[in-house]
C-alpha positions as CSV (number, residue, x, y, z in Angstrom):
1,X,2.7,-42.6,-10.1
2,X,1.3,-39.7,-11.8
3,X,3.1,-36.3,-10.7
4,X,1.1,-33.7,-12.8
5,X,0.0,-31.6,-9.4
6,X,3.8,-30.0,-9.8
7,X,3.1,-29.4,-13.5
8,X,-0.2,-27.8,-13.3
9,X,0.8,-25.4,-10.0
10,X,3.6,-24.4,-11.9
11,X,2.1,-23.4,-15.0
12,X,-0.7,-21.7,-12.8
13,X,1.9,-19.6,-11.3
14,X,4.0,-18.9,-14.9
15,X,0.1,-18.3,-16.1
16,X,-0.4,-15.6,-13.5
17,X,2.9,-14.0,-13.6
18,X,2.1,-13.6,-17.3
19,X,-0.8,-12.2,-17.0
20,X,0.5,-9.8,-14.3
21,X,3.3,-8.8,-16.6
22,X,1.1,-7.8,-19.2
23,X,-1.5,-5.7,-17.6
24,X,1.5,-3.8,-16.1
25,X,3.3,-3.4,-19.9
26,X,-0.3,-2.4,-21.3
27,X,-1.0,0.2,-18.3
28,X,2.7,1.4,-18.8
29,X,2.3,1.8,-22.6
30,X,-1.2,3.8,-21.9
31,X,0.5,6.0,-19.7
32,X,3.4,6.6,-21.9
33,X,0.9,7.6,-24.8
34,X,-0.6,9.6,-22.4
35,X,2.1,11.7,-21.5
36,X,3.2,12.4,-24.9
37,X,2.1,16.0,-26.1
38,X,-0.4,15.0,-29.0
39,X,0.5,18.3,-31.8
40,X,4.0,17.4,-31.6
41,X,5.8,17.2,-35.1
């Protein structure tokens, strides 16, 4: 009996929360560099 369903739906989810993570920590770190005054020394 072959119980991969479980696997793969899990690893979908961990796969999406990754993804989801990482556009969020990109749009962060844009928005960060954004607000930082650009002649500062």
């Amino acid at each position: 009996m072959k119980r991969t369903t479980g696997f793969w739906s899990k690893f979908s989810l961990l796969l999406g929360a990754g993804q989801l993570l990482w556009s969020l920590y990109s749009m962060i770190k844009q928005y960060r560099r954004d607000q930082q005054p650009t002649n500062r020394k």
